[in-house]
C-alpha positions in Angstrom: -169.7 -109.7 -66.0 -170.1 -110.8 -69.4 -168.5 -113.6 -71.2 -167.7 -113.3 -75.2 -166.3 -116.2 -76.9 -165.3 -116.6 -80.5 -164.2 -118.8 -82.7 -163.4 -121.6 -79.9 -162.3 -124.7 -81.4 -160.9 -127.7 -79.4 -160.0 -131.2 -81.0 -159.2 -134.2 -79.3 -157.7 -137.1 -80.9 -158.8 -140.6 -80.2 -158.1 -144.1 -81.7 -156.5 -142.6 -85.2 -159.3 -140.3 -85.3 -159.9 -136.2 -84.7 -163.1 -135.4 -82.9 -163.7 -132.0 -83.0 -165.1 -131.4 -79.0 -166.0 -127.2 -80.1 -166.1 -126.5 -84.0 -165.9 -122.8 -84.0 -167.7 -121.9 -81.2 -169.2 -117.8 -80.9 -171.5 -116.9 -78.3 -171.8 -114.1 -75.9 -172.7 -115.4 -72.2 -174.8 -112.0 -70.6 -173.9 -110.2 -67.5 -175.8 -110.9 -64.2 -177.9 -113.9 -65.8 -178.6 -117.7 -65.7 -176.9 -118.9 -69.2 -177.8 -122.6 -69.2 -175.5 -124.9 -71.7 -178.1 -127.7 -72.9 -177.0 -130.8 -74.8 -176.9 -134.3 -75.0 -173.8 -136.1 -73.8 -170.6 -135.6 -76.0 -172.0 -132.6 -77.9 -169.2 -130.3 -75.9 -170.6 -128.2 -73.3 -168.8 -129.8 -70.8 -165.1 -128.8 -72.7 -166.9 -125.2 -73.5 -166.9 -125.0 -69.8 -163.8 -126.0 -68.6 -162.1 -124.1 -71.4 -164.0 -121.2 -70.0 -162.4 -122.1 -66.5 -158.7 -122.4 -68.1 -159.0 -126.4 -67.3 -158.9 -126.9 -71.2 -156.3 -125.1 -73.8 -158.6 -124.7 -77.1 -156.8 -125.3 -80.0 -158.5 -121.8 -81.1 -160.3 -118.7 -80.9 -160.4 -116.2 -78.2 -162.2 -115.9 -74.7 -162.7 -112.9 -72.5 -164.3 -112.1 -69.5 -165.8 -108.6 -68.3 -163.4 -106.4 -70.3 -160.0 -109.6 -69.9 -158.7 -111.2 -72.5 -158.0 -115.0 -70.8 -157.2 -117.0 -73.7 -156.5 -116.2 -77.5 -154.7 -118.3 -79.8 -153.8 -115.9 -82.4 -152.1 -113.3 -79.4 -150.6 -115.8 -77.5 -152.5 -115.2 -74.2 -153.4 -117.3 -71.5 -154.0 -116.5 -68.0 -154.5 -118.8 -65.7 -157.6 -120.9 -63.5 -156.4 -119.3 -60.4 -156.3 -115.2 -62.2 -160.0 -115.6 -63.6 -161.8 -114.7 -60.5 -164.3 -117.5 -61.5 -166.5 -119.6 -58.8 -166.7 -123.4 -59.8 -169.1 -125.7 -58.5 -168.2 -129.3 -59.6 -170.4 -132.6 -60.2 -169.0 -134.5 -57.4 -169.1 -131.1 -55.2 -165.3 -132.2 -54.5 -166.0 -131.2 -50.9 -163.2 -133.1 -48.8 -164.2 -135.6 -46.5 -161.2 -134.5 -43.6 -162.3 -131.0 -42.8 -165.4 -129.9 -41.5 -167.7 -127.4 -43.0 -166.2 -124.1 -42.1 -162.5 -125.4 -43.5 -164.1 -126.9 -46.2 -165.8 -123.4 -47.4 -162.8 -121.4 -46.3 -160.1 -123.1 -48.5 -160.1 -120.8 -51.2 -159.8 -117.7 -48.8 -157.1 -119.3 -46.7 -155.2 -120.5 -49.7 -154.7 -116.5 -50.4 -153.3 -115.8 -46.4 -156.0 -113.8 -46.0 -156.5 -112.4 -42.4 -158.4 -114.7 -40.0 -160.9 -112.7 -38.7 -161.6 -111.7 -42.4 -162.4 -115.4 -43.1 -164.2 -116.3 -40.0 -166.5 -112.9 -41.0 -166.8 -114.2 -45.1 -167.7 -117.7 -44.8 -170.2 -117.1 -41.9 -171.3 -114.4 -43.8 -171.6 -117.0 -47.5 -172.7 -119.8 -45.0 -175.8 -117.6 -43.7 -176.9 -117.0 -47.7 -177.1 -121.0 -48.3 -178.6 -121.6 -45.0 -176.2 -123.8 -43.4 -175.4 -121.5 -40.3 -174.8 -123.6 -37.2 -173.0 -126.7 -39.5 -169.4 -124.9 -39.4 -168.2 -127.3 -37.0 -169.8 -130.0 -38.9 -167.8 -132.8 -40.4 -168.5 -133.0 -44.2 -169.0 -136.4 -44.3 -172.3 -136.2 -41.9 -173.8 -134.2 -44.1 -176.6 -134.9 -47.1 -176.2 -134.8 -50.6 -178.6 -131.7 -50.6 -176.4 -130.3 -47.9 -172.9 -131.1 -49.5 -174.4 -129.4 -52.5 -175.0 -126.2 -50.6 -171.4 -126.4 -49.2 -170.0 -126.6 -52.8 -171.7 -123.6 -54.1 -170.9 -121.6 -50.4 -167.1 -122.6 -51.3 -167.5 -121.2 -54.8 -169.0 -117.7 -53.5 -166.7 -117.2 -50.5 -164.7 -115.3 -52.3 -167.4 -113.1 -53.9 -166.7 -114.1 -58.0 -168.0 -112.2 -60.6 -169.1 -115.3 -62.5 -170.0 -118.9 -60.9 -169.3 -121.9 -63.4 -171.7 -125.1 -62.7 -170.8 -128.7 -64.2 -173.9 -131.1 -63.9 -174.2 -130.2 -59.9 -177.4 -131.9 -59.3 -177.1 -135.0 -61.4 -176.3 -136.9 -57.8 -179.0 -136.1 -55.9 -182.4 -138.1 -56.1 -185.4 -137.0 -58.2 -186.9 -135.2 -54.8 -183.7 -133.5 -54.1 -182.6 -132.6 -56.7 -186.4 -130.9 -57.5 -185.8 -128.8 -54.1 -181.9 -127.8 -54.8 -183.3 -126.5 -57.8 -185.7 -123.9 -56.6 -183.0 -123.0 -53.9 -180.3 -122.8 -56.7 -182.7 -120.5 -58.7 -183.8 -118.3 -55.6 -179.6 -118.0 -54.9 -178.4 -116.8 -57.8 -181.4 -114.5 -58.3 -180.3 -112.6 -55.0 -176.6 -112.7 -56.1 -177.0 -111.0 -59.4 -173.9 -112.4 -61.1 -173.0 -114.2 -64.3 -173.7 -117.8 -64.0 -172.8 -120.5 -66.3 -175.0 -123.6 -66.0 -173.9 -126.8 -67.6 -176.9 -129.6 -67.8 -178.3 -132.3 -69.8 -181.4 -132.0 -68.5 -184.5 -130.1 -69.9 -186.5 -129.7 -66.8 -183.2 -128.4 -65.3 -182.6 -126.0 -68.0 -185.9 -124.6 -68.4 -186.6 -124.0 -64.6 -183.3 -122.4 -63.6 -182.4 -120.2 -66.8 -182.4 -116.5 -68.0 -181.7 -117.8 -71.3 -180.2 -121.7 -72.4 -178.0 -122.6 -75.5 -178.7 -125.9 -77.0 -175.7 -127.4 -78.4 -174.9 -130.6 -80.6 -172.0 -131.8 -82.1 -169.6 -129.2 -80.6 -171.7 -126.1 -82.2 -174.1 -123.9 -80.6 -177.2 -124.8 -82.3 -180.3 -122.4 -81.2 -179.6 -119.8 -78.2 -183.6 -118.3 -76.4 -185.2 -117.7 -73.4 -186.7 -121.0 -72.1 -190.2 -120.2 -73.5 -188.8 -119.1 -76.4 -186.9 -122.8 -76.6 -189.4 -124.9 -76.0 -192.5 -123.1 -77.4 -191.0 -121.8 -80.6 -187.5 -123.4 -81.5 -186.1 -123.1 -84.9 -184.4 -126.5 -85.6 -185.8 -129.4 -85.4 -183.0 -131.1 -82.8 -183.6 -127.8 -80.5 -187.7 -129.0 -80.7 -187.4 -132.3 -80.1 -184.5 -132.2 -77.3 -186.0 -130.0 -75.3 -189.2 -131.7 -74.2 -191.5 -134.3 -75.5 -192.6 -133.6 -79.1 -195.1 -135.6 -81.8 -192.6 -134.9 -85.3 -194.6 -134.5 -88.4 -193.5 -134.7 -91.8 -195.2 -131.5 -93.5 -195.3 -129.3 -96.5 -196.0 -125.8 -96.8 -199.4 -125.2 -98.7 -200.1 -121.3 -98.6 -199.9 -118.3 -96.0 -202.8 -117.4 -94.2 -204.0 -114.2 -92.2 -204.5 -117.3 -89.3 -201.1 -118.9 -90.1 -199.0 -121.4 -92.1 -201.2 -123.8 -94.2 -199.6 -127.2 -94.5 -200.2 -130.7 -95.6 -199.4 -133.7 -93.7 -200.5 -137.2 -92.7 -202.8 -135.7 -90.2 -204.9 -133.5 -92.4 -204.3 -129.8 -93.6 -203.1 -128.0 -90.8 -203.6 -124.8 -89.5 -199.8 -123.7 -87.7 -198.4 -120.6 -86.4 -197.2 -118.4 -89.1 -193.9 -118.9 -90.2 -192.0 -117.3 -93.3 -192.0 -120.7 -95.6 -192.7 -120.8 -99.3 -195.4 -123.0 -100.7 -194.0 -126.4 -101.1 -191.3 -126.4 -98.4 -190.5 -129.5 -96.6 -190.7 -128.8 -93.3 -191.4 -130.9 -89.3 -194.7 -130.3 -87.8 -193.8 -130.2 -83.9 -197.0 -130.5 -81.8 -196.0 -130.9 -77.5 -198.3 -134.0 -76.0 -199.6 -131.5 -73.3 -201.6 -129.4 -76.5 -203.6 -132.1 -77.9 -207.1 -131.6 -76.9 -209.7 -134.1 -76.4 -213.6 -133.0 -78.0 -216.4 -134.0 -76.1 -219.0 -135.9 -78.2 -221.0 -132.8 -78.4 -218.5 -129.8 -79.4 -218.9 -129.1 -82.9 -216.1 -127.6 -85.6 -213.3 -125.8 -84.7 -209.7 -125.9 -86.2 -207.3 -128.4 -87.1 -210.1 -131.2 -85.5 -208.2 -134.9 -86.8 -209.6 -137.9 -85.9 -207.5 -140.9 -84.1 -208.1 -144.2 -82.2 -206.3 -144.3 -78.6 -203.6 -147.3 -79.2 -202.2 -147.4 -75.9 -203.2 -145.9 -72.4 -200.8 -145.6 -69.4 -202.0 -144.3 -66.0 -198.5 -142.2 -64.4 -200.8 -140.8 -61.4 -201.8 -137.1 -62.6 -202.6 -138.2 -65.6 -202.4 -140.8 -68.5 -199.9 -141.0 -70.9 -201.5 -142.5 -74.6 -200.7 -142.9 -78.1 -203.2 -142.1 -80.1 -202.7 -143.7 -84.0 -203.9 -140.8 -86.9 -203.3 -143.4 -89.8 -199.7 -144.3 -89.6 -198.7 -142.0 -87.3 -198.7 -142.2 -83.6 -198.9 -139.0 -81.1 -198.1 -138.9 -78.0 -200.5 -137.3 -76.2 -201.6 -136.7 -72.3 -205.2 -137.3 -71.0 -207.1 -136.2 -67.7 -206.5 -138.5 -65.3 -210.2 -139.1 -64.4 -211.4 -140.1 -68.4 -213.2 -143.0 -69.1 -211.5 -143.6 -72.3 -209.5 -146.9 -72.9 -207.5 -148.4 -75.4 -209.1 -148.6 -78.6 -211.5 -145.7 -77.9 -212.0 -143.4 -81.1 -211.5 -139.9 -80.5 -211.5 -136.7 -81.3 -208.7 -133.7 -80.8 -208.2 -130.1 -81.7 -204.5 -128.5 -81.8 -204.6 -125.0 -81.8 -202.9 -123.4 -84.1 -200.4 -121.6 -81.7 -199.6 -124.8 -80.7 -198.5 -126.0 -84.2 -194.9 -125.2 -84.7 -192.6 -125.8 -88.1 -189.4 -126.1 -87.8 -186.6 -127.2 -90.4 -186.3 -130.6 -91.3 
């Protein structure tokens, strides 16, 4: 079931001051796939959602899901949390401590009077897809974070919604765990083929669960891709540098190429993938850590070759993490594990050309 928003605005107003939370937000969530809201804290995603979920009254604009109008300001509608046949798995999985696991996932359906059998059949049914059959009689509270999680999204399919609504739900869970609830999150909602809406503030999280993320700052939807599309070829320069590690390059555009954009910059000329700028544009030269590539002392030419002294050199286990000083700048760049390289070490890199991407300053 789709999701078309437009013209969502929401202001709250704090200490004298208006802060506007969504400045005009338009953006059409697609049926059936993993939308992932991306952002830093404060830039809004969080309101966009709950606004979404009838939590939130925006100021403005208009909301609809599948072919329902649930909010507009201009027509006076608003239908409530309850008629939007939304699931909603919270942060804090708000899974209550007094009732085991089967009450805990059959809340919703009891709340309707449904018939008993018809509950006992649903939730073993829900409990089955998240692999917690057998814990029914379980009391929450004896249950992992990993576990708890599980029950959370169980309660928020029970009822079969068209589109689930997530807000942050692994940011509790340790590094491991949450790594794991991931890929079972992912594998989920790929079986379920629904709309789901995915609220995060972290990259890894958005790249490795999504059909397609929006980054947004400052209460606007910045850049909307796939996650390839994100991370290898952004268009802004906040969407490049938000969404992973990234060396920022001043840069000015010299000519077009058959191999690419020509640009100046305190690395050298540099050979980038092609991009529609005129000569003498003032532009960010965004090159990822992971495609800086070490010469040995006997490979010869090649493009975009600069020349750099390693300045520092951090061993992190599969590899090491170094700075490597071109002139003023410093570039962040990631080295085999197994080099004999140390601090102070000149070098030698290649970029490939792919790997160079402009963006807008």
């Amino acid at each position: 079931m789709e999701i078309q928003i437009s013209g969502l605005t929401k202001h709250y107003h704090s200490e004298g001051k208006v802060v506007r939370a969504l400045d005009g937000i338009d953006i059409t969530i697609p049926a059936n796939k993993i939308f992932t809201l991306l952002g830093p804290s404060g830039c809004g995603k969080t309101t966009l959602l709950r606004c979404i979920v009838g939590l939130e009254t925006p100021d403005a604009g208009e909301i609809r899901i599948g072919d329902t109008l649930v909010f507009s300001s201009e027509k006076n509608v608003y239908v409530p949390t309850e008629k939007r046949g939304l699931g909603m798995v919270f942060q804090t999985y708000a899974i209550w401590p007094h009732m085991n696991v089967f009450n805990n996932v059959a809340y919703p359906l009891q709340n309707q009077k449904m018939d008993k059998a018809k509950i006992r059949e649903k939730v073993a049914r829900t409990l089955e897809f998240v692999q917690l059959e057998g814990y029914e009689r379980r009391p929450a509270t004896n249950l992992s974070g990993g576990q708890q999680q599980r029950v959370a999204l169980a309660r928020a399919l029970v009822d079969e919604p068209k589109v689930i609504l997530f807000d942050e739900p692994l940011s509790n869970l340790d590094a491991k765990l949450r790594e794991e609830t991931r890929k079972e999150l992912r594998t989920f909602l790929g079986e379920l083929k629904i709309t789901a809406l995915y609220v995060t503030h972290d990259r890894v999280e958005a790249l490795a669960l999504s059909d397609s993320i929006g980054v947004m700052n400052a209460g606007k939807i910045i850049e909307v891709g796939t996650p390839r599309k994100i991370y290898f070829d952004a268009d802004h320069r906040f969407v490049a540098d938000f969404i992973g590690r990234a060396n920022l390059v001043p840069a000015i555009v010299q000519e077009q190429r058959d191999s690419g954009t020509l640009v100046s910059s305190p690395l050298g000329n540099i050979v980038c993938s092609k991009r529609d700028f005129p000569a003498g544009k003032d532009l960010t030269l965004c090159i990822r850590p992971e495609f800086i590539q070490l010469q040995l002392p006997d490979d010869v030419g090649g493009t975009n070759v600069i020349d750099g002294v390693i300045e520092t050199l951090v061993f992190v286990g599969e590899m090491y993490e170094s700075e490597i000083r071109v002139g003023d700048q410093l570039l962040l760049a990631r080295i085999a594990a197994d080099t004999d390289l140390s601090e102070g070490s000149e070098v030698r890199f290649t970029v490939k050309p792919e790997h160079c991407l402009l963006v807008a300053v």
